[in-house]
PDB file of N, CA, C and O in Angstrom:
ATOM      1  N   UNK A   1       0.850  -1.163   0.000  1.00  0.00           N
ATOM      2  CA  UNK A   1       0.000   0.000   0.000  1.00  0.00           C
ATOM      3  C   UNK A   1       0.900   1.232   0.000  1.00  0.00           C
ATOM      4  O   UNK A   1       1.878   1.365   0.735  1.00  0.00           O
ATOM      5  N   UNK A   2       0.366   2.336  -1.120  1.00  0.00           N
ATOM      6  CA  UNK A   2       1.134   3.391  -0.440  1.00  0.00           C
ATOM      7  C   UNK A   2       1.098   4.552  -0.362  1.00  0.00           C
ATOM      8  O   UNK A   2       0.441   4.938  -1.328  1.00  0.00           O
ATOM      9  N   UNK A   3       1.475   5.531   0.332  1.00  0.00           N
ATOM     10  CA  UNK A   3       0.898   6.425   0.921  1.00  0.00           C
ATOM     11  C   UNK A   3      -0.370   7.504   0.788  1.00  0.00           C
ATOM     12  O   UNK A   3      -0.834   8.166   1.716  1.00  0.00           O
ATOM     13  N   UNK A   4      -0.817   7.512  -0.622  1.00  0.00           N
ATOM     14  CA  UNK A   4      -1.676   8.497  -1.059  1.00  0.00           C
ATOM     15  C   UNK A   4      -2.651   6.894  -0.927  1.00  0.00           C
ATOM     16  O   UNK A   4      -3.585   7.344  -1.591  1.00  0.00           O
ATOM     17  N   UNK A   5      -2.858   6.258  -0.781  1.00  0.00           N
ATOM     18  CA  UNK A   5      -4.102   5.013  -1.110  1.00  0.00           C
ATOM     19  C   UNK A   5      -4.817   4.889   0.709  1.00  0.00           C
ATOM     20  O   UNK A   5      -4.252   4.484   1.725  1.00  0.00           O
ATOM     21  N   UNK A   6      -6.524   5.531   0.481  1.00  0.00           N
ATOM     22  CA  UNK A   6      -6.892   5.501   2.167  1.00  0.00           C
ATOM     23  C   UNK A   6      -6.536   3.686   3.043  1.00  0.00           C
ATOM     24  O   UNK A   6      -6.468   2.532   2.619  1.00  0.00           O
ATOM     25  N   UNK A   7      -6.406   4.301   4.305  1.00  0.00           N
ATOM     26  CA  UNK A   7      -6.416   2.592   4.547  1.00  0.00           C
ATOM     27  C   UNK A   7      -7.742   2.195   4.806  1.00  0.00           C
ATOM     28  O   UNK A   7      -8.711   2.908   5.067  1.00  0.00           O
ATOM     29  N   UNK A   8      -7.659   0.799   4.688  1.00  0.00           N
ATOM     30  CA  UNK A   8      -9.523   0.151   4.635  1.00  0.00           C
ATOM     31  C   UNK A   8      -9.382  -0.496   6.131  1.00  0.00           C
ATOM     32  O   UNK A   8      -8.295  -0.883   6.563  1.00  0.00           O
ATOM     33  N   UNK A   9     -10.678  -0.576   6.920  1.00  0.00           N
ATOM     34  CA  UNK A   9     -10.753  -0.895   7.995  1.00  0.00           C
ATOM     35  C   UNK A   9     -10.905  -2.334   7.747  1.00  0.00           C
ATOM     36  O   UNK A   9     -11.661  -2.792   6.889  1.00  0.00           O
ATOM     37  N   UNK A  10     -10.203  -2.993   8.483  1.00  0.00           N
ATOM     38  CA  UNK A  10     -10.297  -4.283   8.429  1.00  0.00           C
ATOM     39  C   UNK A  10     -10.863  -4.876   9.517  1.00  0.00           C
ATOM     40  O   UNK A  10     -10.953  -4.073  10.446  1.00  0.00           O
ATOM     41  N   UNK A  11     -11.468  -6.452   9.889  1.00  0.00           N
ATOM     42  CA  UNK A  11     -11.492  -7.184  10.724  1.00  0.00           C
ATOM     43  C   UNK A  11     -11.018  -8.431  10.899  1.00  0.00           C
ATOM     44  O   UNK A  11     -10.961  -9.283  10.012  1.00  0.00           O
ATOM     45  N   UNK A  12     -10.629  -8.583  12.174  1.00  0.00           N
ATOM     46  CA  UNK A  12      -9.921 -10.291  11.989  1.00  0.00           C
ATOM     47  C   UNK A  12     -10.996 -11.109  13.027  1.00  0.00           C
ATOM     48  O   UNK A  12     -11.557 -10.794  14.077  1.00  0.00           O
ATOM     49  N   UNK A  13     -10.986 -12.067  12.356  1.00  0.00           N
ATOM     50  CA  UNK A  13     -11.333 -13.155  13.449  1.00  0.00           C
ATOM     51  C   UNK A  13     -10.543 -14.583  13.109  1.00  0.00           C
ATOM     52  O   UNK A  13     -10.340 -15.131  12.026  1.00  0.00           O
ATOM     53  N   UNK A  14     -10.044 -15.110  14.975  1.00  0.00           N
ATOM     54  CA  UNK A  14      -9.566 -16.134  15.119  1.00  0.00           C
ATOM     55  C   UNK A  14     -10.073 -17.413  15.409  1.00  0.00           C
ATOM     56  O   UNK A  14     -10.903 -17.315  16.312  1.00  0.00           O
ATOM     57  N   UNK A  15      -9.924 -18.594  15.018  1.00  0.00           N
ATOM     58  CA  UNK A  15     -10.550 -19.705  14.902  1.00  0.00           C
ATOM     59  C   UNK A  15      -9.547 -20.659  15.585  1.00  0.00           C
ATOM     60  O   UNK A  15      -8.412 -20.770  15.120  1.00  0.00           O
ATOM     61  N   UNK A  16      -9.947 -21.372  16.709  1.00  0.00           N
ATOM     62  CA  UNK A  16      -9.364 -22.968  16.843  1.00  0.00           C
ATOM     63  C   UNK A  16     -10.032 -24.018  16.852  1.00  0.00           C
ATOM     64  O   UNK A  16     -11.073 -24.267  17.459  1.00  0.00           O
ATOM     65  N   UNK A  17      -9.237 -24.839  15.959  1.00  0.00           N
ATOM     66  CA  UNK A  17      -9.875 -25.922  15.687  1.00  0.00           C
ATOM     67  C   UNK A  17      -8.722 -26.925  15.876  1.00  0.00           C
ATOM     68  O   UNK A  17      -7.695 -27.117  15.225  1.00  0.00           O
ATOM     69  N   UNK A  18      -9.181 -27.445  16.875  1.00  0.00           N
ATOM     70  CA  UNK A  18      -8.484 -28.496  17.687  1.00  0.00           C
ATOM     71  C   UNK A  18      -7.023 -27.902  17.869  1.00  0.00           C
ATOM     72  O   UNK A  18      -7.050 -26.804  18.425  1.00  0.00           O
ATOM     73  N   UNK A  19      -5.948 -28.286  17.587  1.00  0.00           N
ATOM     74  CA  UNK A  19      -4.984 -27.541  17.790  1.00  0.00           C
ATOM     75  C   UNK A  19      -4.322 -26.906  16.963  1.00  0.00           C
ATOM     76  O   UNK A  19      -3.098 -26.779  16.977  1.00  0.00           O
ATOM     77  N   UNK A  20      -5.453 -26.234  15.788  1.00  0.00           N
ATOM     78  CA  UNK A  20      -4.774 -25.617  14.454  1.00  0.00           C
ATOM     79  C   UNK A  20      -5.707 -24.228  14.672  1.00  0.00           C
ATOM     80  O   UNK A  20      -6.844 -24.070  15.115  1.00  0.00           O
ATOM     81  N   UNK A  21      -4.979 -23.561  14.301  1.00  0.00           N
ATOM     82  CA  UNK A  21      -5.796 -21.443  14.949  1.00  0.00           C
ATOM     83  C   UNK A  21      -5.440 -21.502  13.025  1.00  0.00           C
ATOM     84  O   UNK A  21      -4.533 -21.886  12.286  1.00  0.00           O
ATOM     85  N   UNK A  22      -7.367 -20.585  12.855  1.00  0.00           N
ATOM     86  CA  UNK A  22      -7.621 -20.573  11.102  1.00  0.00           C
ATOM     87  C   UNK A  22      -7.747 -18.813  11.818  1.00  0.00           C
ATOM     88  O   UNK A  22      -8.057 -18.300  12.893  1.00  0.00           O
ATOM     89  N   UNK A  23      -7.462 -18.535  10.967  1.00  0.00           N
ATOM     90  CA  UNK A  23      -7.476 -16.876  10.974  1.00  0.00           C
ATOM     91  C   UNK A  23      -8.224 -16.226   9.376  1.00  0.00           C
ATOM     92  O   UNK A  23      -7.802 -16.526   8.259  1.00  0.00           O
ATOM     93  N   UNK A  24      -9.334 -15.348   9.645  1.00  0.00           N
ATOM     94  CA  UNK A  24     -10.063 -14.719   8.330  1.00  0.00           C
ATOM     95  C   UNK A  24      -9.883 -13.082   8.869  1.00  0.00           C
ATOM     96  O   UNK A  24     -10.283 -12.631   9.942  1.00  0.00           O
ATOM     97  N   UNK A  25      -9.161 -12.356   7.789  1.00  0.00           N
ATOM     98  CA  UNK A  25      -9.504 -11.044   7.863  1.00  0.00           C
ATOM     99  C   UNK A  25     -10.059 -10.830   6.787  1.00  0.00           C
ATOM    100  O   UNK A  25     -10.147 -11.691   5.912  1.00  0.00           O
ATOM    101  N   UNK A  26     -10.624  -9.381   6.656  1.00  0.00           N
ATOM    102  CA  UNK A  26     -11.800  -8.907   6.397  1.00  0.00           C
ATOM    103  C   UNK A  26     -12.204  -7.424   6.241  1.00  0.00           C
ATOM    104  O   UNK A  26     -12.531  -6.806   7.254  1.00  0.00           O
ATOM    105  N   UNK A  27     -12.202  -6.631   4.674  1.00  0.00           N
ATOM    106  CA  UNK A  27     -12.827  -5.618   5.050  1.00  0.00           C
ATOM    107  C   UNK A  27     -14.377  -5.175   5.241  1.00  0.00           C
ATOM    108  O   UNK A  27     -15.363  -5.759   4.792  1.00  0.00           O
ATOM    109  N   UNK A  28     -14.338  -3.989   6.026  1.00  0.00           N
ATOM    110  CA  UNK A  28     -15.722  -4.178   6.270  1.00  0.00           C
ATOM    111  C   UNK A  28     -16.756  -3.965   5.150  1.00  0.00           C
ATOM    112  O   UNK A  28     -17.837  -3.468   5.466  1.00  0.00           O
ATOM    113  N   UNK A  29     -16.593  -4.190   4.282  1.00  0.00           N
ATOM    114  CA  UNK A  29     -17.191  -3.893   2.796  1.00  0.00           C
ATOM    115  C   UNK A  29     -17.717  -4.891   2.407  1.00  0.00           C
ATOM    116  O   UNK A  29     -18.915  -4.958   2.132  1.00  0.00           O
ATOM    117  N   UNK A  30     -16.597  -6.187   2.287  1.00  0.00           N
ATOM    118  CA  UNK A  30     -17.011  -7.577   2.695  1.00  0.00           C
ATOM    119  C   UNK A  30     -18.430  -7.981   2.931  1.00  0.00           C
ATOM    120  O   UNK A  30     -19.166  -7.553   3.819  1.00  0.00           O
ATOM    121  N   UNK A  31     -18.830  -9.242   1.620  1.00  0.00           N
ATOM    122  CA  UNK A  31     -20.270  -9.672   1.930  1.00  0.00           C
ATOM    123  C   UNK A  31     -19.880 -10.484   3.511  1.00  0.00           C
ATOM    124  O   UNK A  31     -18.772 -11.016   3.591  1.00  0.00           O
ATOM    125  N   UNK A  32     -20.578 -10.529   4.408  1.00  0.00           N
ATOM    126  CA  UNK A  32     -21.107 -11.222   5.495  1.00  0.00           C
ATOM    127  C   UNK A  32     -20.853 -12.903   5.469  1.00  0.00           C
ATOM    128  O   UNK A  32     -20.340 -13.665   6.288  1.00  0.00           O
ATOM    129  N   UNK A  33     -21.520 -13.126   4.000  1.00  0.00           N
ATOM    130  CA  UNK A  33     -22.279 -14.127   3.563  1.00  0.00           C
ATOM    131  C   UNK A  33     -21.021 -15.090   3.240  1.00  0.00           C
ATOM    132  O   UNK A  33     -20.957 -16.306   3.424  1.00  0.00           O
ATOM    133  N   UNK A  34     -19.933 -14.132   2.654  1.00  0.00           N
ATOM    134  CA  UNK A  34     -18.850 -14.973   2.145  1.00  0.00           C
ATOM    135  C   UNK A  34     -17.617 -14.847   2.911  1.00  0.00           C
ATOM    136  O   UNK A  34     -16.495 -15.244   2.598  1.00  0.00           O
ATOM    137  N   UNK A  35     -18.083 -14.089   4.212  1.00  0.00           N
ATOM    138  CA  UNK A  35     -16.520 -13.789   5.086  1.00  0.00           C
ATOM    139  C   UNK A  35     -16.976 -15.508   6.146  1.00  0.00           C
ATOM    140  O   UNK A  35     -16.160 -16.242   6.704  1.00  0.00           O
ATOM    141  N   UNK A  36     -18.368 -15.661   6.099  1.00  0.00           N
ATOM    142  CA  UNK A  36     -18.523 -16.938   6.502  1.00  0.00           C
ATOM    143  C   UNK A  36     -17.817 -18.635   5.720  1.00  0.00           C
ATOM    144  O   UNK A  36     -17.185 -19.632   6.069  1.00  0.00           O
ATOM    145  N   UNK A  37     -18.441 -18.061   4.550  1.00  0.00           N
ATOM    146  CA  UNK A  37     -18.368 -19.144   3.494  1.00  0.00           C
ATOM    147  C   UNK A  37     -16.628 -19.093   3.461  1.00  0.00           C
ATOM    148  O   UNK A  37     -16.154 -20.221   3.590  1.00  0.00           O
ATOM    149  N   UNK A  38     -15.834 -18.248   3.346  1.00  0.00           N
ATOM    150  CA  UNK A  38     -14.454 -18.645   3.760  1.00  0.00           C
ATOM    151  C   UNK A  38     -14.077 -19.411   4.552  1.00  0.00           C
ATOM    152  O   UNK A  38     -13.625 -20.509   4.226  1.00  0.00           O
ATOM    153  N   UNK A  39     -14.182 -18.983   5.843  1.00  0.00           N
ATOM    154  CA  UNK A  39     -14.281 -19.885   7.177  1.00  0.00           C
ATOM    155  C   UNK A  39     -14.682 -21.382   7.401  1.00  0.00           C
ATOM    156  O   UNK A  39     -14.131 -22.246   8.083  1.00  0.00           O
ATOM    157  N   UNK A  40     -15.915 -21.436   6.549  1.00  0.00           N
ATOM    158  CA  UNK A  40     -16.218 -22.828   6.826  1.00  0.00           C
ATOM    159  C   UNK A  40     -15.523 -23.750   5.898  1.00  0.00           C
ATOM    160  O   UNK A  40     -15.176 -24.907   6.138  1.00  0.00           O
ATOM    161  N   UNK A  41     -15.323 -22.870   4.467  1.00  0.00           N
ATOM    162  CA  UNK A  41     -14.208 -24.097   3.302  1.00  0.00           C
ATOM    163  C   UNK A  41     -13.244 -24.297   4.000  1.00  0.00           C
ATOM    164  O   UNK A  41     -12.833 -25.457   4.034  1.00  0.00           O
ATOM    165  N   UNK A  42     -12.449 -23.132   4.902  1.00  0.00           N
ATOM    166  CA  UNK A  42     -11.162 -23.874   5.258  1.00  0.00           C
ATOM    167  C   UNK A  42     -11.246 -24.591   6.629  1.00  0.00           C
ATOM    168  O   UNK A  42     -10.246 -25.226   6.965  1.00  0.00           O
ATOM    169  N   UNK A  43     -12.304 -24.570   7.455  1.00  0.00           N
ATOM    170  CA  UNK A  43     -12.212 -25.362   8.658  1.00  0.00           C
ATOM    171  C   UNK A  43     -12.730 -26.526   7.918  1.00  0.00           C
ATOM    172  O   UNK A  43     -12.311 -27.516   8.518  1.00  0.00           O
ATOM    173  N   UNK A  44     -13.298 -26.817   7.106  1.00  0.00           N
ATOM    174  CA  UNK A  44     -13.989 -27.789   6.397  1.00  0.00           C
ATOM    175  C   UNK A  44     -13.124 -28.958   5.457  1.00  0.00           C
ATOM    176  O   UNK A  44     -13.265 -30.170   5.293  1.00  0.00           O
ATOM    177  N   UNK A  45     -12.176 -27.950   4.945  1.00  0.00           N
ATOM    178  CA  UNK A  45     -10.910 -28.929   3.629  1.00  0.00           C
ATOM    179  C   UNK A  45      -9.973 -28.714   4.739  1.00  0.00           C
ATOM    180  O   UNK A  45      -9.715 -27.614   5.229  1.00  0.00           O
ATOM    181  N   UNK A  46      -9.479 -29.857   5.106  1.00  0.00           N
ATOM    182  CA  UNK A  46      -7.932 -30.066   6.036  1.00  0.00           C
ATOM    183  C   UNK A  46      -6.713 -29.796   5.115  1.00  0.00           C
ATOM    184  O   UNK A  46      -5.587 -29.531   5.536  1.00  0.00           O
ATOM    185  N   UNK A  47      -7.060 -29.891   3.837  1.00  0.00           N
ATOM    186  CA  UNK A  47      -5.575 -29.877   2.886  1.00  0.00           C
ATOM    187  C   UNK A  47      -5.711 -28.420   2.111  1.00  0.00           C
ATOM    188  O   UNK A  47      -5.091 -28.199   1.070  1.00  0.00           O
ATOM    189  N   UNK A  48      -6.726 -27.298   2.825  1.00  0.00           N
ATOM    190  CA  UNK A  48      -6.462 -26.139   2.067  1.00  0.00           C
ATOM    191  C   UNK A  48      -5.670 -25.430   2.679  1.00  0.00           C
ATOM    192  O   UNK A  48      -5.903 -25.485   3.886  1.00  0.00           O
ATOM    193  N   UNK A  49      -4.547 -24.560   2.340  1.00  0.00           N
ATOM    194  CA  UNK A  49      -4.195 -23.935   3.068  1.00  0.00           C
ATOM    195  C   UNK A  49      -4.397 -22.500   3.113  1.00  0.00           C
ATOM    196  O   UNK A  49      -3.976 -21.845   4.066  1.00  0.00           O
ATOM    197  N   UNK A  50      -4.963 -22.016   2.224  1.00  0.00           N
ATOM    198  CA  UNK A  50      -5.331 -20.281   2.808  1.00  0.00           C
ATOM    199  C   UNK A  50      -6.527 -19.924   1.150  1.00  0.00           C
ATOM    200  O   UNK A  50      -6.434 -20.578   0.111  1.00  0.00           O
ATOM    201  N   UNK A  51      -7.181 -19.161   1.299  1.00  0.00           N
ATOM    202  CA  UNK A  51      -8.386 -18.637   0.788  1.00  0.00           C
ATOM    203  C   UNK A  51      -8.224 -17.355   0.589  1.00  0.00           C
ATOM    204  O   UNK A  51      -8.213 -16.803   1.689  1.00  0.00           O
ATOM    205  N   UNK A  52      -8.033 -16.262  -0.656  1.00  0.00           N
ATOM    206  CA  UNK A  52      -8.507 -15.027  -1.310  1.00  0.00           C
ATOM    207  C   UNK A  52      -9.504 -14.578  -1.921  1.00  0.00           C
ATOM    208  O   UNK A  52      -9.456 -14.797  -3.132  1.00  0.00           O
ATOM    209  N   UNK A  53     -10.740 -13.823  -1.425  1.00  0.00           N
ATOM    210  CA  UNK A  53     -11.967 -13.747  -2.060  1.00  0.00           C
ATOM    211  C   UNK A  53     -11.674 -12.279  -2.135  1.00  0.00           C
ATOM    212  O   UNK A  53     -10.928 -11.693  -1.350  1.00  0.00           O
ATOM    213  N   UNK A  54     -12.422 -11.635  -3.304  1.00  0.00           N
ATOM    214  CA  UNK A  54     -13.297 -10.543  -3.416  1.00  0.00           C
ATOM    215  C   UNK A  54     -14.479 -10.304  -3.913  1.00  0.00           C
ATOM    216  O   UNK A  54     -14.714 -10.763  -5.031  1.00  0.00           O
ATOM    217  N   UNK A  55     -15.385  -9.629  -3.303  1.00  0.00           N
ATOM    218  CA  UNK A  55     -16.826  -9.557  -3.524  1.00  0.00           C
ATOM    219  C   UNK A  55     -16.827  -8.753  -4.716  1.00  0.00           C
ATOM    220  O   UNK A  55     -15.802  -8.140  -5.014  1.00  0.00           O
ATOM    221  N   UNK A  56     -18.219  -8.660  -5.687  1.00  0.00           N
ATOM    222  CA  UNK A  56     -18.278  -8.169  -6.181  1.00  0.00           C
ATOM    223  C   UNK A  56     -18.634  -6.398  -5.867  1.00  0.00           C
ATOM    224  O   UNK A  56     -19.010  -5.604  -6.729  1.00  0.00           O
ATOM    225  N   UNK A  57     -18.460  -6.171  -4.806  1.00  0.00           N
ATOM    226  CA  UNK A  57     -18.572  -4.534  -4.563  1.00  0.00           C
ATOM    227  C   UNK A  57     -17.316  -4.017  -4.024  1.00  0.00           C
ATOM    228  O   UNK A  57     -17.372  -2.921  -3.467  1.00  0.00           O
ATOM    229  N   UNK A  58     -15.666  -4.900  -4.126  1.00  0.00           N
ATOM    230  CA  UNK A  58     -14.715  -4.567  -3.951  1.00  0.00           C
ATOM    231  C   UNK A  58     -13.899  -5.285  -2.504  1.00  0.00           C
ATOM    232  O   UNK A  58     -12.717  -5.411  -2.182  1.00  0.00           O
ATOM    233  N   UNK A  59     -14.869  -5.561  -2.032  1.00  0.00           N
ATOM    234  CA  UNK A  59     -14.470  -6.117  -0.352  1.00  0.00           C
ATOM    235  C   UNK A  59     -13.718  -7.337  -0.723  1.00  0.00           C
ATOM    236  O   UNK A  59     -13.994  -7.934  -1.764  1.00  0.00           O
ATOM    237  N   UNK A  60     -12.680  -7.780   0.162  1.00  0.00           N
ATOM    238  CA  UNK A  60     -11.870  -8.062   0.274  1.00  0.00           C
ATOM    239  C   UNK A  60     -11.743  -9.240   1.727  1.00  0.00           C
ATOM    240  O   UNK A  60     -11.908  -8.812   2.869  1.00  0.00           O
ATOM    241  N   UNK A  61     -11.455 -10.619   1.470  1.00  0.00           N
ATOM    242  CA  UNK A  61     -11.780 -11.531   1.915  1.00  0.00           C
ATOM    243  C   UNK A  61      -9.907 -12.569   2.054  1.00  0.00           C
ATOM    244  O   UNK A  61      -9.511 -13.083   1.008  1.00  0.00           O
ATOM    245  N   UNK A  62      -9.241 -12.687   3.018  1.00  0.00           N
ATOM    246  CA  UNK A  62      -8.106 -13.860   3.338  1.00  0.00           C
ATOM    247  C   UNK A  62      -8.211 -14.327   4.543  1.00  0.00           C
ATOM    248  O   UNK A  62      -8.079 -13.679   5.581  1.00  0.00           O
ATOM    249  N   UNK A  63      -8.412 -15.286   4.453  1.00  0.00           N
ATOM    250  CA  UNK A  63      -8.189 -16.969   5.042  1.00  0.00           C
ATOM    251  C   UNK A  63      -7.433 -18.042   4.821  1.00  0.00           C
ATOM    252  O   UNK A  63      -7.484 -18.818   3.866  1.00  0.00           O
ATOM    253  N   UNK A  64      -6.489 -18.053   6.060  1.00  0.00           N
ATOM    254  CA  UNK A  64      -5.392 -19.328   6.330  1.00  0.00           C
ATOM    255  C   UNK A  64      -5.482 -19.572   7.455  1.00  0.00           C
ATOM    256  O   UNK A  64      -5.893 -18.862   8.373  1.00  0.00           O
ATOM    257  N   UNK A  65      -5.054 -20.727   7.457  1.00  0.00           N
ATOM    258  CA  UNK A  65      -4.604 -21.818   8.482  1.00  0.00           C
ATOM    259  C   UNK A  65      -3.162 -21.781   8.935  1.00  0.00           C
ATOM    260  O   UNK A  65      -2.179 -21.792   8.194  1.00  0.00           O
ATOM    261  N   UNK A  66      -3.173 -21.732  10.392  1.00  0.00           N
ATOM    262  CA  UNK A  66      -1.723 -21.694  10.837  1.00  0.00           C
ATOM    263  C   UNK A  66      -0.943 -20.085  10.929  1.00  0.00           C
ATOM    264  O   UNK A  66      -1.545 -19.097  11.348  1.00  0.00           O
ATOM    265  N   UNK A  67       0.801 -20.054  10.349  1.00  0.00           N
ATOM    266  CA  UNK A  67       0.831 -18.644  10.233  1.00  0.00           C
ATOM    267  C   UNK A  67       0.575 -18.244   8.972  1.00  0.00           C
ATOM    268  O   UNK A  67       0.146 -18.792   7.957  1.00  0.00           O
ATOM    269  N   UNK A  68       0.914 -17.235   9.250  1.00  0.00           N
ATOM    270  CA  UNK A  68       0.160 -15.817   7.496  1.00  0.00           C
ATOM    271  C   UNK A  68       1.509 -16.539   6.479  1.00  0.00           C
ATOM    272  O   UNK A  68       2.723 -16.560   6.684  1.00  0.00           O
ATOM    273  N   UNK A  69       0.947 -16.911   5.706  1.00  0.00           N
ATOM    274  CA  UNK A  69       1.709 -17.044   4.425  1.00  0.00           C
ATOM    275  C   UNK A  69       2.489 -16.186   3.990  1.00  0.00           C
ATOM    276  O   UNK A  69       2.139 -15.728   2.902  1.00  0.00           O
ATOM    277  N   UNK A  70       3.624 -15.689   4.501  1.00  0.00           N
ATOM    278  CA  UNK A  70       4.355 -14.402   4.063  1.00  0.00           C
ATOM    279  C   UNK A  70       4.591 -14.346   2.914  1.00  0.00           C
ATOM    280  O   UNK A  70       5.384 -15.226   2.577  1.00  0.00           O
ATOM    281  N   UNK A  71       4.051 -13.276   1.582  1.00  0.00           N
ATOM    282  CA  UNK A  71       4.270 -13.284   0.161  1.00  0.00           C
ATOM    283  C   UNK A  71       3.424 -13.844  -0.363  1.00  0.00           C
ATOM    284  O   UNK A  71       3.390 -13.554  -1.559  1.00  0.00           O
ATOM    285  N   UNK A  72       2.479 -14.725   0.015  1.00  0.00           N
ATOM    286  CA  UNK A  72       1.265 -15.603  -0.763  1.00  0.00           C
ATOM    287  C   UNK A  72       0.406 -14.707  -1.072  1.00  0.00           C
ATOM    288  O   UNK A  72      -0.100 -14.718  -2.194  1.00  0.00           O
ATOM    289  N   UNK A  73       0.059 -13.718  -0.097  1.00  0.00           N
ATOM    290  CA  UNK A  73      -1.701 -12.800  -0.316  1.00  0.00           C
ATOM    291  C   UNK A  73      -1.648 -11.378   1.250  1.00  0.00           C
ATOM    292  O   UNK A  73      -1.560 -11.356   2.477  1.00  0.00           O
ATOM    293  N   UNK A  74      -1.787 -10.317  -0.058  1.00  0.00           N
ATOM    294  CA  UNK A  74      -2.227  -9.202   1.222  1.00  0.00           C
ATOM    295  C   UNK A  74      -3.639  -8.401   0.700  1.00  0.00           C
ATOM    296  O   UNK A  74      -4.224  -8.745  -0.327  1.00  0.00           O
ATOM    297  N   UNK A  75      -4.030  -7.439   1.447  1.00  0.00           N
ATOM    298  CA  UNK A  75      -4.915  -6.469   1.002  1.00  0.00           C
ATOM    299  C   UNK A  75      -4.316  -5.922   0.259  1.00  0.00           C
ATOM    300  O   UNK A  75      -4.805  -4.969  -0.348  1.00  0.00           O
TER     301      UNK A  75
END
């Protein structure tokens, strides 16, 4: 990001599942509908390892398992 670009408010939420923490952030622009539907594909597929959505009104959707994929996916 850089400097003239506003920043977007984001949200995180943390997930454990059994002894694996799934992490989804989230801007708030973000359908609802699909900051869910992230969450459940990856608590759901054991062999996915991280999820990039964008809605069609720009919002902005990542989900992984474990730590942040450094270099895989940002806002």
């Amino acid at each position: 990001m850089n400097d003239n670009s506003p920043a977007k408010t984001l949200s995180e939420i943390q997930i454990l599942d059994g002894d694996e923490q799934l992490t989804v952030i989230y801007s708030h622009e973000a359908d609802a509908d699909l900051v869910e539907l992230a969450a459940r594909l990856l608590r759901a597929n054991s062999n996915l390892a991280h999820i990039k959505m964008q809605d069609l009104s720009g919002g902005m959707i990542l989900a992984w398992r474990g730590e942040h994929p450094e270099g895989k996916f940002s806002l």
